[in-house]
DRENKENU-552488 format. One record per atom (N, C-alpha, C): atom name; residue in three letters; x, y, z. Coordinates in steps of 0.001 Angstrom, whole numbers, plus 500000, padded with zeros to 6 digits. Atoms other than C-alpha are relative to their C-alpha. Layout:
R_a_r_px_py_pz
R_CA_ALA_X_Y_Z .
...
END
This chain:
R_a_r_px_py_pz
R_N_UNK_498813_499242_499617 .
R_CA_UNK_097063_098325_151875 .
R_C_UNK_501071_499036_500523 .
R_N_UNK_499048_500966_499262 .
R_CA_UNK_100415_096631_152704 .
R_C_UNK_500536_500119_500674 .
R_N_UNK_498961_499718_498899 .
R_CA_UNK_102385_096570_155896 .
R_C_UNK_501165_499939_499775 .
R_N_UNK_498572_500160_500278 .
R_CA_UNK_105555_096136_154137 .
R_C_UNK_500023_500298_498561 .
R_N_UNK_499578_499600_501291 .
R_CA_UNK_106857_097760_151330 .
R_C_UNK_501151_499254_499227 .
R_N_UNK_499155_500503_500720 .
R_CA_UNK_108830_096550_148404 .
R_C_UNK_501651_500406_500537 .
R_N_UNK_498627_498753_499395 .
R_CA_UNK_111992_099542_149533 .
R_C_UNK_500724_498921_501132 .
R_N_UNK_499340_500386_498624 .
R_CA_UNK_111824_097564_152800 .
R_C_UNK_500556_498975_499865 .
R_N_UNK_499471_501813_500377 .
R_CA_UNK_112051_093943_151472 .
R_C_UNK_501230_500543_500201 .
R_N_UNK_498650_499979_500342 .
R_CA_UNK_114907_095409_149605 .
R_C_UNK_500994_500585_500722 .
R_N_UNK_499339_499827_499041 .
R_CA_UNK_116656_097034_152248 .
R_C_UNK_500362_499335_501175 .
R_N_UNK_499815_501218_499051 .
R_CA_UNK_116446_094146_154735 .
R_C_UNK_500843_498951_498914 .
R_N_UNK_499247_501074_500719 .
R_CA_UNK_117730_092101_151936 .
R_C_UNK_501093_500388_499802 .
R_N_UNK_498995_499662_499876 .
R_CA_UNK_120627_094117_151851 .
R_C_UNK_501075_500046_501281 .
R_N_UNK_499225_500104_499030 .
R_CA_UNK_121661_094708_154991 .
R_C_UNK_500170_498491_500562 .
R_N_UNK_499683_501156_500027 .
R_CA_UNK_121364_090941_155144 .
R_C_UNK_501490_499372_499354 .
R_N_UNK_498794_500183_501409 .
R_CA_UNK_123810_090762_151997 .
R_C_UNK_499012_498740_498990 .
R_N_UNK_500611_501357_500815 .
R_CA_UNK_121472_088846_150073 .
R_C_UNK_499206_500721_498446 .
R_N_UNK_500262_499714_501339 .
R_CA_UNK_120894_089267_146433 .
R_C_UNK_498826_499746_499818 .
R_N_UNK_501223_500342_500089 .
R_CA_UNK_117099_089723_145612 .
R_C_UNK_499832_500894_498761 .
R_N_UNK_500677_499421_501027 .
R_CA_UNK_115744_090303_142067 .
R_C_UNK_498605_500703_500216 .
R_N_UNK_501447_499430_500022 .
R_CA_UNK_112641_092384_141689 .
R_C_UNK_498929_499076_499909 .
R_N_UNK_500633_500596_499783 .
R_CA_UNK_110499_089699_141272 .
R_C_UNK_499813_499052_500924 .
R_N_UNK_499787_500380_498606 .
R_CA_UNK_111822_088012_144334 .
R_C_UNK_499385_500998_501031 .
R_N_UNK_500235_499499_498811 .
R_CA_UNK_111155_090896_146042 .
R_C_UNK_498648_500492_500337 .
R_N_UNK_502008_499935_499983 .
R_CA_UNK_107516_091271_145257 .
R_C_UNK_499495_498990_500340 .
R_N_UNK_500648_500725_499226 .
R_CA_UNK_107345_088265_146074 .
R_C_UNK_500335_499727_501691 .
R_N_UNK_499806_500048_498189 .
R_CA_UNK_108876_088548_149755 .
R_C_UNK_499053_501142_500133 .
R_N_UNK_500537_499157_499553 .
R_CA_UNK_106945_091452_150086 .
R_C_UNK_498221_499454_500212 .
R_N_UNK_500938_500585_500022 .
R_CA_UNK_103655_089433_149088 .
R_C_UNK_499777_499018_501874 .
R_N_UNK_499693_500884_498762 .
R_CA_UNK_104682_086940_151530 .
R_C_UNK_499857_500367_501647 .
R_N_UNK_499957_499581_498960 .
R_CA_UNK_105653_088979_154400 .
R_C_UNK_499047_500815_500253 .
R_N_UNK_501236_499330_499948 .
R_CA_UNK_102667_091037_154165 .
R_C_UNK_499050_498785_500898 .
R_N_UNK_500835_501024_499596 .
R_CA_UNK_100829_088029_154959 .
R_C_UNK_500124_499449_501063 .
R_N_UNK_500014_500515_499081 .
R_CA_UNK_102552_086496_157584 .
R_C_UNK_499914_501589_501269 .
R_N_UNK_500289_499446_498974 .
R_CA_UNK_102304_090032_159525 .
R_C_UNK_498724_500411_500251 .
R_N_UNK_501309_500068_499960 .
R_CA_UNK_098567_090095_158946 .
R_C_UNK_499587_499148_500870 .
R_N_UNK_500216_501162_498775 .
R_CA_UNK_098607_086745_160537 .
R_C_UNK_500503_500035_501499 .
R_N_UNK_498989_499318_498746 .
R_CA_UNK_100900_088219_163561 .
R_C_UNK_498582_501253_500710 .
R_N_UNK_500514_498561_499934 .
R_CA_UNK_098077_091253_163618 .
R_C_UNK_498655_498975_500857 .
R_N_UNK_501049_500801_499422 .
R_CA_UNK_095029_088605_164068 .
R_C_UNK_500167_499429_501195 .
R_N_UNK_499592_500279_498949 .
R_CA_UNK_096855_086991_166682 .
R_C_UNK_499760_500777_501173 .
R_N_UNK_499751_499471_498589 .
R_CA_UNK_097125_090061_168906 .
R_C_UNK_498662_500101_500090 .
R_N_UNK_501428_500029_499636 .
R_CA_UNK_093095_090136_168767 .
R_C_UNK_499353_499049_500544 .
R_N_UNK_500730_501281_499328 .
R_CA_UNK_092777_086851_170622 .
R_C_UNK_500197_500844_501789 .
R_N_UNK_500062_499863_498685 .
R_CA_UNK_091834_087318_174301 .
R_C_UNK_501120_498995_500937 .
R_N_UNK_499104_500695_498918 .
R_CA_UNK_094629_085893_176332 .
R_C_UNK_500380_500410_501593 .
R_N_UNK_500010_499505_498787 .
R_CA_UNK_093755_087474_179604 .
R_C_UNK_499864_498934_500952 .
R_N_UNK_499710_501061_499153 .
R_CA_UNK_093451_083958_181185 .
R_C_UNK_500838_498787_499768 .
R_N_UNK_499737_500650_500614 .
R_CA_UNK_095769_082138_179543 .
R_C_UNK_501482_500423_500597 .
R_N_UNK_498871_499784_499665 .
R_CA_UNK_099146_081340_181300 .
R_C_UNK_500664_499972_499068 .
R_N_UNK_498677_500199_501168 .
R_CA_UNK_102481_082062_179910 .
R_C_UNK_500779_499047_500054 .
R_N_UNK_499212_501031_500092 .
R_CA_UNK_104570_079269_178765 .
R_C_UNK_501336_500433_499365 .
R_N_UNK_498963_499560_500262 .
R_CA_UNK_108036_079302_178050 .
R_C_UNK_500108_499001_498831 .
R_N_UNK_499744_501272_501003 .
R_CA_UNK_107499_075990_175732 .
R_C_UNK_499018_499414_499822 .
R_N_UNK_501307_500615_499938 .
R_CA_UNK_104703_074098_174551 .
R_C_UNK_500018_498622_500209 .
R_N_UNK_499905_501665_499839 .
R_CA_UNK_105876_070597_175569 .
R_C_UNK_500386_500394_501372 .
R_N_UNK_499176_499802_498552 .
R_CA_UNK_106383_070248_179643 .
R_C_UNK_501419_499172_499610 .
R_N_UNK_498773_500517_499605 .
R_CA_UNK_110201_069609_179948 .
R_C_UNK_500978_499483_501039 .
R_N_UNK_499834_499876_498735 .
R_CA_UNK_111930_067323_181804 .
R_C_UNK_501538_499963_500088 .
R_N_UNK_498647_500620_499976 .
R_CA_UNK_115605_066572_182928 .
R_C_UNK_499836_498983_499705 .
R_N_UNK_500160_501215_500125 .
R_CA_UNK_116080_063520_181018 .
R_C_UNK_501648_499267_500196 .
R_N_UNK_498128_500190_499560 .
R_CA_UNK_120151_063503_182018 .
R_C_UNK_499643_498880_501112 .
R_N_UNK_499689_501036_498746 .
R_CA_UNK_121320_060783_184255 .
R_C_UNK_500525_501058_501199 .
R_N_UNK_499172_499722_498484 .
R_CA_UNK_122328_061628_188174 .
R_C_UNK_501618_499786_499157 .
R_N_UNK_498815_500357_499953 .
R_CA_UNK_126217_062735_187983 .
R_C_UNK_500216_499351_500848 .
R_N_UNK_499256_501237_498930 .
R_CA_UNK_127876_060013_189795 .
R_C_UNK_501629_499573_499635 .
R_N_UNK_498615_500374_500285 .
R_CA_UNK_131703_059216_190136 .
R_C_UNK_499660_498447_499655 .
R_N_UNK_500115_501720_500222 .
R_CA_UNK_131905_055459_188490 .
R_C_UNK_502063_500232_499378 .
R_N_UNK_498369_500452_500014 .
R_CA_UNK_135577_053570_188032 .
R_C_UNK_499423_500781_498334 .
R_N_UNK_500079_500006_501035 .
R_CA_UNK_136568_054617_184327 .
R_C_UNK_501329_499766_499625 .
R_N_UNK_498652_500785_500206 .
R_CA_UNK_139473_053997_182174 .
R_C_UNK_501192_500507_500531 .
R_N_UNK_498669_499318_499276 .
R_CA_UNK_142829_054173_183818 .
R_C_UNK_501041_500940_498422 .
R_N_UNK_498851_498664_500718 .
R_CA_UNK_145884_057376_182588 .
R_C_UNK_500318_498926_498625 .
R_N_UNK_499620_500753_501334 .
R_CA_UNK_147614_054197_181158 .
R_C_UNK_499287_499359_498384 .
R_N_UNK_501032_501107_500971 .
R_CA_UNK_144892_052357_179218 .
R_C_UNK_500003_501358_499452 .
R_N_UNK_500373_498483_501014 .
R_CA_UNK_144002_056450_177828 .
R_C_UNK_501091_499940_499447 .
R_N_UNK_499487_499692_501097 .
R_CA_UNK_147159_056556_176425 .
R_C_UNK_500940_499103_499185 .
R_N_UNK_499380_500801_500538 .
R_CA_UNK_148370_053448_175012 .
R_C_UNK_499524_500060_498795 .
R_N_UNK_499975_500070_501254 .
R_CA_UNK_147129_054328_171939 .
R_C_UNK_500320_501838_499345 .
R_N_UNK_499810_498586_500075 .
R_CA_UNK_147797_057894_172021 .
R_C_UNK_501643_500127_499082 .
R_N_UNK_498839_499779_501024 .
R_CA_UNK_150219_059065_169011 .
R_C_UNK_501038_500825_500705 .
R_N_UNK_498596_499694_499097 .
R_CA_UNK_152499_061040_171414 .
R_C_UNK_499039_500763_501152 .
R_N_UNK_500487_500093_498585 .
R_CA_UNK_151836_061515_175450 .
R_C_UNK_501675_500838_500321 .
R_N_UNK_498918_499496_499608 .
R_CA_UNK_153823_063690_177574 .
R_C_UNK_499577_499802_501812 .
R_N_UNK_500809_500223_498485 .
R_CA_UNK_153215_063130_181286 .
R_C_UNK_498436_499642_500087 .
R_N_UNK_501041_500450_499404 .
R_CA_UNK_150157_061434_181777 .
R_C_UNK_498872_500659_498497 .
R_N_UNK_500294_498948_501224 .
R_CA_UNK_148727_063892_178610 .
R_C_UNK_499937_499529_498674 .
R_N_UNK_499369_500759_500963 .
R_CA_UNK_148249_063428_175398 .
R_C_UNK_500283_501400_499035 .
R_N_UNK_499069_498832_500761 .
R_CA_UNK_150604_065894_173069 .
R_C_UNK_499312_499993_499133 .
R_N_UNK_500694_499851_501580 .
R_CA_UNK_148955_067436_170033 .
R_C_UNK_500765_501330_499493 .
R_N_UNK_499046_499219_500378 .
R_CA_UNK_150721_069768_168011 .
R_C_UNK_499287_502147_500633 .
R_N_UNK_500186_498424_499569 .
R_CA_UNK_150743_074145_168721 .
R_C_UNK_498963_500286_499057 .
R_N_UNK_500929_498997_500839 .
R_CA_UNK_147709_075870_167347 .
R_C_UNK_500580_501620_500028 .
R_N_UNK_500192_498374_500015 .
R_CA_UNK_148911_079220_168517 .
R_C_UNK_501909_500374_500405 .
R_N_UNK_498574_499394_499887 .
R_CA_UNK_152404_081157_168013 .
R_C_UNK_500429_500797_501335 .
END
């Protein structure tokens, strides 16, 4: 018996917008049959002692400490700057 019907493929493939021939869609239907079989076995594992993880790698902050350090001075930023308007550097209007 299958947990997913052909109808459904093709209606998920639509409201997707995605063009699926009939033999595409027997075969997503093949497919997805399978991986929710494998989804089904899953929920029959005992995980009553088994913490929840949010990730399967521990994660750490690998960012540097923010810290103020000297950096380049207004002038040095815009001596190469194609046009500067006070301290700024001018770029043309995106918006009317």
């Amino acid at each position: 018996m299958s947990r997913i019907s052909k109808d459904q493929v093709k209606h998920v493939a639509h409201l997707a917008r995605l063009a699926v021939t009939e033999e595409e869609a027997e075969m997503l239907t093949e497919q997805l049959d399978k991986i929710i079989g494998f989804a089904e076995e899953l929920n029959e594992l005992d995980t009553d002692n088994v913490e929840p993880t949010t990730h399967v790698l521990e994660l750490k902050n690998i960012l540097r400490k923010d810290e103020v350090k000297n950096s380049v001075s207004v002038d040095e930023a815009m001596k190469n700057a194609p046009s500067e308007r006070d301290g700024q550097f001018k770029v043309p209007n995106i918006l009317e």
